[in-house]
C-alpha positions in Angstrom: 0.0 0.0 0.0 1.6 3.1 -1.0 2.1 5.8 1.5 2.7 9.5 1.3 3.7 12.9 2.8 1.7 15.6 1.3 1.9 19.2 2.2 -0.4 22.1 2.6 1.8 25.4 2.7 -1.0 27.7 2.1 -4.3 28.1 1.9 -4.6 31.5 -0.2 -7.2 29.9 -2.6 -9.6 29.7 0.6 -13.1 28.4 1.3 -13.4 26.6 -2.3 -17.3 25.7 -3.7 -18.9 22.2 -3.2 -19.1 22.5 -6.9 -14.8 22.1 -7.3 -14.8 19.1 -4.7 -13.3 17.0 -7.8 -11.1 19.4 -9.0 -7.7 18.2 -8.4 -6.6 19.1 -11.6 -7.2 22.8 -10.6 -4.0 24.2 -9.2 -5.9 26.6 -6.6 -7.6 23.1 -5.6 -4.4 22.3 -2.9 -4.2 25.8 -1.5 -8.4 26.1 -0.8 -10.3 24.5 1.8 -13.4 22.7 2.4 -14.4 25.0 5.5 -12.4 28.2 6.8 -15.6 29.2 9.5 -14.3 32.3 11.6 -10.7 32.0 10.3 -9.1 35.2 7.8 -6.1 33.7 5.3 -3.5 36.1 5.5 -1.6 36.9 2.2 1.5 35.5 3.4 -0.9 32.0 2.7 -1.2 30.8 6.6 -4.4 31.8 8.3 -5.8 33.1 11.7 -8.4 32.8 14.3 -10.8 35.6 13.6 -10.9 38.8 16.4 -13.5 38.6 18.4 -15.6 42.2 18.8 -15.9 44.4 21.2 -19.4 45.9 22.8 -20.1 49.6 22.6 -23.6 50.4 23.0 -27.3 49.5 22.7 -29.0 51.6 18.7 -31.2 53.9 19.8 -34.0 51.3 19.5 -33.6 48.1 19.3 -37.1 47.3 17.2 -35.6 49.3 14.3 -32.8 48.5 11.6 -30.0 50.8 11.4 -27.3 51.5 9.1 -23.2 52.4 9.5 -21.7 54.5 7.5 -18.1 56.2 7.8 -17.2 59.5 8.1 -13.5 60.4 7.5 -11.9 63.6 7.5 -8.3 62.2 8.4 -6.8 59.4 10.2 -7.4 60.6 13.7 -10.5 62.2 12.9 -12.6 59.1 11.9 -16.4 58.8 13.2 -18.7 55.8 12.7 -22.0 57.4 12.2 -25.3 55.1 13.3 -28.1 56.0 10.9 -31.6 55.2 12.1 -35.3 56.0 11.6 -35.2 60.0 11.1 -31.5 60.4 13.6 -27.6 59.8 13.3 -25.6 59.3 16.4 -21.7 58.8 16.5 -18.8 57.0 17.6 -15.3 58.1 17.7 -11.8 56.6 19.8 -14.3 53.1 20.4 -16.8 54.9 22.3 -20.4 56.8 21.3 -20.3 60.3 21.5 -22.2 62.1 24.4 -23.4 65.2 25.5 -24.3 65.5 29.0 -24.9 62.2 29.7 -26.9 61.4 26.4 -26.0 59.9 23.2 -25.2 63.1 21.2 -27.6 63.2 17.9 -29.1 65.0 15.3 -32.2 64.5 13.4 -32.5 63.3 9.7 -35.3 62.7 6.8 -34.3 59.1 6.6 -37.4 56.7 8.0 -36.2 53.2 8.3 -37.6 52.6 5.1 -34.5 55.0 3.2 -31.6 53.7 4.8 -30.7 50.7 2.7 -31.0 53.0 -0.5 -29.0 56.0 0.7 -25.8 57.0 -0.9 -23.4 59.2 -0.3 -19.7 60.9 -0.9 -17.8 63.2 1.4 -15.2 65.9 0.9 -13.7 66.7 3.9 -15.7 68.1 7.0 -19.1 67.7 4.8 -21.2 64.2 3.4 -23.4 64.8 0.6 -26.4 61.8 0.8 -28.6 61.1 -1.7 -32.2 59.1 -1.6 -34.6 59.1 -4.5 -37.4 60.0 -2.3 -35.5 63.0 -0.6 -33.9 66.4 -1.6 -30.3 66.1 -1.7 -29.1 66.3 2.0 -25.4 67.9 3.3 -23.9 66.9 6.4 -21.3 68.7 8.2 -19.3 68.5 11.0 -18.0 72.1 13.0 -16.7 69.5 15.8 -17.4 66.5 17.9 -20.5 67.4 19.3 -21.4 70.2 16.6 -23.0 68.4 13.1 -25.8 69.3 11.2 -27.7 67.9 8.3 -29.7 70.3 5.9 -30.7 70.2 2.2 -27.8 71.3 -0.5 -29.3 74.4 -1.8 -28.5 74.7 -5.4 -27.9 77.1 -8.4 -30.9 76.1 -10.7 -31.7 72.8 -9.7 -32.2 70.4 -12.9 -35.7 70.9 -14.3 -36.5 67.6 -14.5 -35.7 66.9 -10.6 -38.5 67.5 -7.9 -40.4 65.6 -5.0 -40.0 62.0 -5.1 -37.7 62.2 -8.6 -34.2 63.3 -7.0 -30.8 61.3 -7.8 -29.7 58.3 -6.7 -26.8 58.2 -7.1 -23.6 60.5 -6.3 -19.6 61.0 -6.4 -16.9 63.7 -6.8 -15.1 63.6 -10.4 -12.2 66.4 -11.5 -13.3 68.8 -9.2 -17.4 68.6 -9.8 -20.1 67.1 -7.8 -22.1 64.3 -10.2 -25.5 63.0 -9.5 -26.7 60.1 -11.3 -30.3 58.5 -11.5 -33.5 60.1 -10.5 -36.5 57.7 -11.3 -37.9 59.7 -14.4 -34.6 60.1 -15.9 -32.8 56.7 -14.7 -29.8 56.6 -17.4 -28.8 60.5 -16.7 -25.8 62.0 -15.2 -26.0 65.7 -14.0 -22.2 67.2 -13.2 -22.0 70.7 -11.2 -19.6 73.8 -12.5 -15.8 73.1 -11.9 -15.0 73.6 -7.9 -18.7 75.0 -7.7 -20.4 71.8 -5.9 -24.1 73.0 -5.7 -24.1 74.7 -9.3 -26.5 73.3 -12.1 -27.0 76.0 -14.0 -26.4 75.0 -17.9 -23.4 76.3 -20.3 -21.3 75.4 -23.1 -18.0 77.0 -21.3 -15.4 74.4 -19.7 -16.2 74.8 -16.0 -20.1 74.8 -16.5 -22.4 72.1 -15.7 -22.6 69.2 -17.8 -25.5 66.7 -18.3 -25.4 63.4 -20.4 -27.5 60.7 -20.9 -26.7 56.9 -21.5 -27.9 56.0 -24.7 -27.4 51.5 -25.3 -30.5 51.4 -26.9 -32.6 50.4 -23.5 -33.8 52.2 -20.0 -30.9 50.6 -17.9 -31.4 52.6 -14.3 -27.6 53.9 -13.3 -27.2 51.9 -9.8 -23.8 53.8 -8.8 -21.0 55.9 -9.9 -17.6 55.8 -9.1 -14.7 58.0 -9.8 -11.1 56.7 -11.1 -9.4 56.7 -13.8 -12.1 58.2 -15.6 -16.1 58.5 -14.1 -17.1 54.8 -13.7 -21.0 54.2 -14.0 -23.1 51.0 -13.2 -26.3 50.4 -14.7 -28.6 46.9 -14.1 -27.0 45.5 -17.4 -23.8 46.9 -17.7 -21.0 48.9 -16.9 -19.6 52.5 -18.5 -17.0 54.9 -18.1 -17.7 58.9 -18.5 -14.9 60.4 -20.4 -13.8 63.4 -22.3 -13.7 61.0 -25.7 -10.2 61.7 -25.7 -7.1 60.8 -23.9 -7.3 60.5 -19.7 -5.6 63.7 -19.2 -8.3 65.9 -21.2 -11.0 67.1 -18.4 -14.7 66.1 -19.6 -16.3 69.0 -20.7 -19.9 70.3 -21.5 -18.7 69.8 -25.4 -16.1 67.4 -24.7 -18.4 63.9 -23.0 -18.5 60.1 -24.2 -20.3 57.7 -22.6 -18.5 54.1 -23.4 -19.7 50.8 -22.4 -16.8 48.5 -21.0 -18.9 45.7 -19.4 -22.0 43.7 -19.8 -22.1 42.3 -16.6 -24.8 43.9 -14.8 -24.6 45.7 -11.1 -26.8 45.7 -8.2 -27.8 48.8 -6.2 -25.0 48.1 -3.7 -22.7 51.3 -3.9 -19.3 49.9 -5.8 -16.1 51.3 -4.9 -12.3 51.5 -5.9 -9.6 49.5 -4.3 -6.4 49.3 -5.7 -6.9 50.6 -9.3 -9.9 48.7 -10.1 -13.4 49.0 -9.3 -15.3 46.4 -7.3 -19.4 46.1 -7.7 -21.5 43.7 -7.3 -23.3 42.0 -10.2 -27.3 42.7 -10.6 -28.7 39.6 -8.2 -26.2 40.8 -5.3 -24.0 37.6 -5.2 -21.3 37.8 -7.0 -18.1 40.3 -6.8 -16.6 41.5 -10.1 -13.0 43.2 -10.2 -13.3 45.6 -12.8 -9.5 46.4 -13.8 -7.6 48.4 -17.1 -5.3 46.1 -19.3 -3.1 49.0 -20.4 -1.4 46.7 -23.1 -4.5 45.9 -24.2 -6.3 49.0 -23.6 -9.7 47.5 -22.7 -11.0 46.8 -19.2 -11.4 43.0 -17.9 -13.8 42.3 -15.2 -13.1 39.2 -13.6 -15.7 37.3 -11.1 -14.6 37.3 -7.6 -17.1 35.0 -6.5 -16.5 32.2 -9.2 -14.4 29.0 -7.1 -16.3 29.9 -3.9 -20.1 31.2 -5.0 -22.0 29.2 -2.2 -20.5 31.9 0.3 -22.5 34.6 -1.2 -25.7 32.5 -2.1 -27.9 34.3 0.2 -26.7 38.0 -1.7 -25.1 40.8 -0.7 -26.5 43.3 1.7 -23.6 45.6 2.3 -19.7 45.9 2.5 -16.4 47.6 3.4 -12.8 47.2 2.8 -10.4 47.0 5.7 -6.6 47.9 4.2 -4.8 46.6 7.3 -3.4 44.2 8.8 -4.4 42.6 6.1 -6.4 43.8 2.7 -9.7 41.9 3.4 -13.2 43.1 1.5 -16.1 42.5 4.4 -19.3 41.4 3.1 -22.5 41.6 5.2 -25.1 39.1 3.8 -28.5 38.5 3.7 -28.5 35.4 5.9 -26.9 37.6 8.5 -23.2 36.2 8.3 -20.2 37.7 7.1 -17.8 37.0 4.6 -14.6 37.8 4.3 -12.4 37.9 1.2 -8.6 38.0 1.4 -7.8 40.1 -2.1 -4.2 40.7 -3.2 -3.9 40.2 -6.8 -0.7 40.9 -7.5 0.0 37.9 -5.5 -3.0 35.9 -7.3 -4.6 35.8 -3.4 -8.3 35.2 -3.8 -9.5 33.6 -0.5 -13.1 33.5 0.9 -13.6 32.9 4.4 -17.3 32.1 6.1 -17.7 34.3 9.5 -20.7 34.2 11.8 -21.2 34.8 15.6 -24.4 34.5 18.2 -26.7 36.7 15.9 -27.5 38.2 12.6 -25.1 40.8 11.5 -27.1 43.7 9.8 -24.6 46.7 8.4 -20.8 47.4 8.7 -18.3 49.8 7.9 -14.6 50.0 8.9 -12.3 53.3 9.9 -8.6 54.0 10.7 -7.2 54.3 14.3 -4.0 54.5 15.0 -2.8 51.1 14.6 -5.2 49.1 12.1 -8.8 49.8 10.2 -11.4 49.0 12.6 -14.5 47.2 11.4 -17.4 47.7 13.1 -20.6 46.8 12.9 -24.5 46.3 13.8 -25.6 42.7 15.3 -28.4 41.4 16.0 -28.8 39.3 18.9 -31.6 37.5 21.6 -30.8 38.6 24.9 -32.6 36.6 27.9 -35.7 37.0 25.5 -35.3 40.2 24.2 -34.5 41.1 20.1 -31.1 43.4 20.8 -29.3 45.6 18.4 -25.6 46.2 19.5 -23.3 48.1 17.9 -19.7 46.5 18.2 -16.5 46.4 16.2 -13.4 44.1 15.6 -10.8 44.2 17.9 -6.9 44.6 16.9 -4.4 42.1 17.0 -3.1 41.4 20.3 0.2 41.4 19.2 3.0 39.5 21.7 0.8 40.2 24.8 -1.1 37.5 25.4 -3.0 39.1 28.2 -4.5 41.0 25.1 -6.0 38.7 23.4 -9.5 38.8 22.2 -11.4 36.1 21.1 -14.7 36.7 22.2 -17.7 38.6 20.9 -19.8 41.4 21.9 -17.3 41.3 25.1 -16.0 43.6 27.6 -12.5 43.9 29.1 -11.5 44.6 33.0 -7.9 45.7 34.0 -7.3 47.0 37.5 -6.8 45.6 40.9 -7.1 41.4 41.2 -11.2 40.0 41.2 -13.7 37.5 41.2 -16.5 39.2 40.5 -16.8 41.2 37.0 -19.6 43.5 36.9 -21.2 45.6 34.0 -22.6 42.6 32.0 -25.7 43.8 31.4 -26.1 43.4 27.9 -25.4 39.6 28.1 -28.0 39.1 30.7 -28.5 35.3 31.1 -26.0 33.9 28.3 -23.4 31.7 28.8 -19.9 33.8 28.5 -16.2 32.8 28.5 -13.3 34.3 28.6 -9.4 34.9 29.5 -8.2 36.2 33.0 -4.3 37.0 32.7 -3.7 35.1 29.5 -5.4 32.1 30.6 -8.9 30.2 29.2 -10.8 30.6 32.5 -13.5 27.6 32.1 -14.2 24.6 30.1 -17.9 25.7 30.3 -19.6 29.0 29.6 -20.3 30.8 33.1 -24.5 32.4 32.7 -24.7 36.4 33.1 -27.2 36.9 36.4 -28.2 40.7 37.1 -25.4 41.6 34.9 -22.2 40.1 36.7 -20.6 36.8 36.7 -18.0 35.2 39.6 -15.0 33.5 37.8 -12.8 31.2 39.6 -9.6 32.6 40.1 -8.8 36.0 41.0 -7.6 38.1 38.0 -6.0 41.7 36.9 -6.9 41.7 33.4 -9.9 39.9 32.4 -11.9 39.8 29.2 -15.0 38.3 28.6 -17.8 37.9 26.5 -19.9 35.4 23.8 -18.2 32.2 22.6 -17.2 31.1 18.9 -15.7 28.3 17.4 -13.2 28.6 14.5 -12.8 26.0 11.7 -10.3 25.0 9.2 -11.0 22.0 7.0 -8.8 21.8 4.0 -10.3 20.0 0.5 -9.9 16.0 0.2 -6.4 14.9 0.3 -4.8 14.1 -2.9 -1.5 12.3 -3.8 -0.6 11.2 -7.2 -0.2 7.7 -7.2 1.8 5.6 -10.0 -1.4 4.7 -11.5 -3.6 7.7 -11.2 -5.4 9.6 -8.2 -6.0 8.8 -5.0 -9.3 10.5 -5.0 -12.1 7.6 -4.7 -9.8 5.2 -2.9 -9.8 3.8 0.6 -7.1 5.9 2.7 -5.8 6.4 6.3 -4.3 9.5 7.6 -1.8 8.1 10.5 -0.4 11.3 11.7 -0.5 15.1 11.4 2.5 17.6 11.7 0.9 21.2 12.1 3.1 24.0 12.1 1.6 26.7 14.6 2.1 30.2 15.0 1.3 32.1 17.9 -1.2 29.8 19.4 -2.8 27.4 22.5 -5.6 25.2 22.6 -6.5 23.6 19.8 -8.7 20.1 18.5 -8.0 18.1 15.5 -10.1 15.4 13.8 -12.0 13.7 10.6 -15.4 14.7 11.6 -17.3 17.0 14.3 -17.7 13.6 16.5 -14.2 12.7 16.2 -12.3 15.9 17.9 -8.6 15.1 19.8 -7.4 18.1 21.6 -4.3 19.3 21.1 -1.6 19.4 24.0 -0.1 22.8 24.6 1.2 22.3 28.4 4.7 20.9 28.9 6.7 19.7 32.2 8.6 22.9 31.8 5.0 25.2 32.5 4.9 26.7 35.6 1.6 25.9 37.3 -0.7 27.9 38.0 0.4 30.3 34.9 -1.1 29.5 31.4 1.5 27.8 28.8 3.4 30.7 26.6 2.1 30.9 23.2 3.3 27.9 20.8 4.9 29.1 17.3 6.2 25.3 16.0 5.4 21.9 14.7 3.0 19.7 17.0 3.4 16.0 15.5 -0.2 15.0 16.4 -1.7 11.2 16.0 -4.9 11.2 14.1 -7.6 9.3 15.3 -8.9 8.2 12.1 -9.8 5.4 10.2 -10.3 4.2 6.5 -12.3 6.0 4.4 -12.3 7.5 1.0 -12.1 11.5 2.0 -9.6 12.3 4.2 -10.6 14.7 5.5 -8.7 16.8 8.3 -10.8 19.2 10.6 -8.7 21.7 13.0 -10.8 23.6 15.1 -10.1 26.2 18.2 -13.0 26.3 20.8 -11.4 28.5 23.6 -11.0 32.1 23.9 -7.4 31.5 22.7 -5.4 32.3 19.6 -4.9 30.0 16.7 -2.6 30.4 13.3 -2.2 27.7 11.1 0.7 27.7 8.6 1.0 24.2 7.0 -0.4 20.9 7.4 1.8 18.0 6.6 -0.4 14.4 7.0 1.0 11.0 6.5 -1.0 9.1 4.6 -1.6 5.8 3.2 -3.7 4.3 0.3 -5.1 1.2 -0.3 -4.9 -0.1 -3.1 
């Protein structure tokens, strides 16, 4: 019986499609997996337990959906702004904003009904939102507490625009504010004067208004538009670039516009955006992801599908996104279903992974902004606490970094650091669920402890203590293959004796074949001091599988504590029968 000694160095190709289970002829096939459930693949190719997130408050009411949306005006002025039924309140620094003692707000024209259609654009300290059933609206920010929200008052306002007919759509292009898509006239694109925002009026100079209407021969609504290389415009079946006609350095003019089609894919309502130097949108259905890049040598753009080895993680469509640049470029999307997906994107590198997220509740809206030391994602969840419907707003927490005291690998949690305890108060908003945690690096039960009047009592006495709702991460790699002298292994009886995983950074950990066949992983040596949680492992653990003969072999490593876990290669030993 031939035996072999595979190895998995990477799994950039990431959670692969049911659909490829047979494709071992497909290169990406022995970098994907066949689960990666709240684990991110880092570009380097190994991948991580997912952060856990951190609580910050209670919406405003808890019956209502809300929306995030960013507001940026640099790096250290960054706000998180909660959009709800006819109000915005704001975050900053990982907190809400207050003034007095209340959540600091302002009121809006959005009902609940508006806020999935909204769209916006900012330039610095102001936000320009659009809504078809609104007037344009312009919010602006004077300081922390200080914002207000009031309708863009214009320089002859298009004739054809009026109640319930306003754009849709709306960007900044070479110095002019565009609008795009009011229901009457769905395929036009309305661009104020040159460095004169709020100006409509019409002209035939260079710096006046310009209005231009797509023209394919059908009424194909404009769903966004997106400024880069020239003004990138997305209607339901296809995709068009705004240009002067001429070469990228001539400005578009009132006499100098071409509309050009470059795509027939289709794109959803979902607002696309530009990372890199391509656009991203989302085809017409909302589930798949298109990359919409320039060949230069060619001198044609390519869109290529995102979505196509992995298209079961976005089944359930697309309800919003973000893009977080660091640690790692990852694009967030929050889906219908109410879990998240994360994709790992670095071209360059050919870095397409997918990776499945979920956590104790229904995730309705994200949006990510800078700190000081990584984008922080944050979002809206929606959870069932002791018998209530909850809407929390929380975010991502950073990397912990070498302190392992600073790990976070929880959800919806809450962190304590002071003088040694038992008893950890301010639990409120996990009343009567079953929490876990860390207390001075270490997992500090086997079982989830139950929040009673908002505290719980852990066993040892602890300094730095962080606790909040368990998850379980996942990492499943595809059927093994090794090429045999007379074909594939795929199909044939096999036994996987032994597994040598190569760890970074991590403690506590299971591995199996299946969810009823789990080993844990030792972690504490002779040399551990007791009393004092085992240092981090970075390594090789050479780990007997428990196993028998089947025709998958299949490999399941999974992390169940509040405890860090990096996987960097997998190397089985495996035999075949013949």
């Amino acid at each position: 019986m031939p035996s072999g000694y595979p190895i998995l160095t990477n799994f950039t190709s990431g959670e692969m499609s049911p659909r490829l289970d047979a494709r071992v002829d497909v290169s990406k096939y022995f970098n994907a997996c066949k689960t990666l459930y709240n684990m991110i693949v880092h570009p380097h190719g190994g991948a991580s337990r997912r952060n856990g997130t951190h609580f910050v408050a209670e919406t405003k009411d808890s019956s209502k959906i809300s929306r995030l949306i960013p507001f940026q005006f640099s790096t250290e002025q960054a706000y998180i702004l909660e959009c709800g039924d006819q109000y915005i309140r704001f975050y900053k620094d990982g907190g809400q904003i207050v003034s007095g003692v209340a959540a600091y707000e302002i009121a809006t024209p959005y009902t609940t009904s508006l806020l999935s259609s909204i769209k916006y654009a900012q330039n610095a300290d102001t936000m320009r939102i659009v809504n078809q059933s609104v007037w344009p609206q312009i919010l602006t920010r004077t300081g922390h507490t200080a914002w207000t929200m009031a309708s863009v008052t214009f320089v002859n306002t298009p004739s054809t625009w009026g109640a319930g007919n306003w754009p849709g759509s709306i960007g900044f292009y070479e110095q002019r504010c565009c609008y795009a898509g009011t229901p009457a006239s769905p395929q036009s694109v309305w661009l104020s004067a040159s460095q004169a925002y709020d100006d409509m009026s019409s002209g035939v100079l260079d710096d006046d208004p310009i209005e231009v209407t797509i023209d394919d021969g059908q009424v194909n609504a404009i769903q966004w538009i997106m400024p880069g290389r020239y003004l990138n415009l997305g209607t339901v079946e296809g995709e068009w670039v705004l240009s002067s006609g001429s070469d990228v350095d001539t400005p578009i003019t009132p006499t100098k516009r071409k509309a050009t089609r470059v795509s027939n894919k289709g794109s959803s309502n979902i607002q696309a955006g530009f990372i890199s130097d391509a656009v991203i949108f989302f085809q017409k259905f909302g589930r798949k992801v298109f990359h919409l890049g320039y060949r230069y040598v060619e001198d044609k753009y390519d869109p290529s599908d995102l979505t196509i080895f992995s298209e079961h993680i976005t089944k359930s469509g697309i309800k919003e996104w973000t893009f977080q640049k660091e640690p790692d470029n990852i694009l967030w999307l929050c889906l219908n279903n109410g879990k998240l997906a994360g994709l790992t994107l670095n071209k360059e590198q050919e870095v397409i992974a997918w990776h499945d997220h979920q956590t104790d509740g229904y995730i309705e809206s994200l949006a990510v902004i800078p700190t000081s030391t990584y984008y922080q994602v944050w979002m809206i969840v929606r959870r069932e606490i002791n018998g209530a419907t909850k809407r929390y707003v929380e975010y991502f927490e950073d990397d912990f970094g070498d302190n392992q005291k600073a790990c976070w690998f929880v959800d919806c949690g809450l962190s304590y650091s002071g003088t040694a305890v038992t008893t950890v108060t301010g639990l409120d908003h996990l009343e009567g669920k079953g929490i876990v945690g860390i207390a001075d690096g270490a997992a500090i039960s086997d079982t989830p402890i139950t929040v009673v009047s908002g505290s719980v009592t852990i066993p040892n006495a602890a300094a730095s203590i962080t606790l909040g709702l368990p998850f379980t991460s996942i990492l499943e790699p595809m059927r093994l293959e090794l090429p045999l002298a007379d074909g594939t292994s795929q199909g044939r009886i096999k036994k996987i004796h032994q597994v040598v995983i190569r760890f970074y950074q991590t403690l506590g950990a299971k591995i199996g074949s299946a969810v009823g066949m789990i080993d844990t992983i030792p972690f504490r040596s002779p040399a551990d001091l007791m009393g004092q949680p085992p240092e981090l492992f970075s390594g090789d653990k050479v780990v007997p599988f428990a196993g028998g003969w089947d025709r998958n072999g299949y490999i399941r490593i999974q992390q169940d504590q509040p405890l860090p876990m990096t996987i960097l290669s997998i190397m089985p030993k495996v035999t075949v029968n013949d």
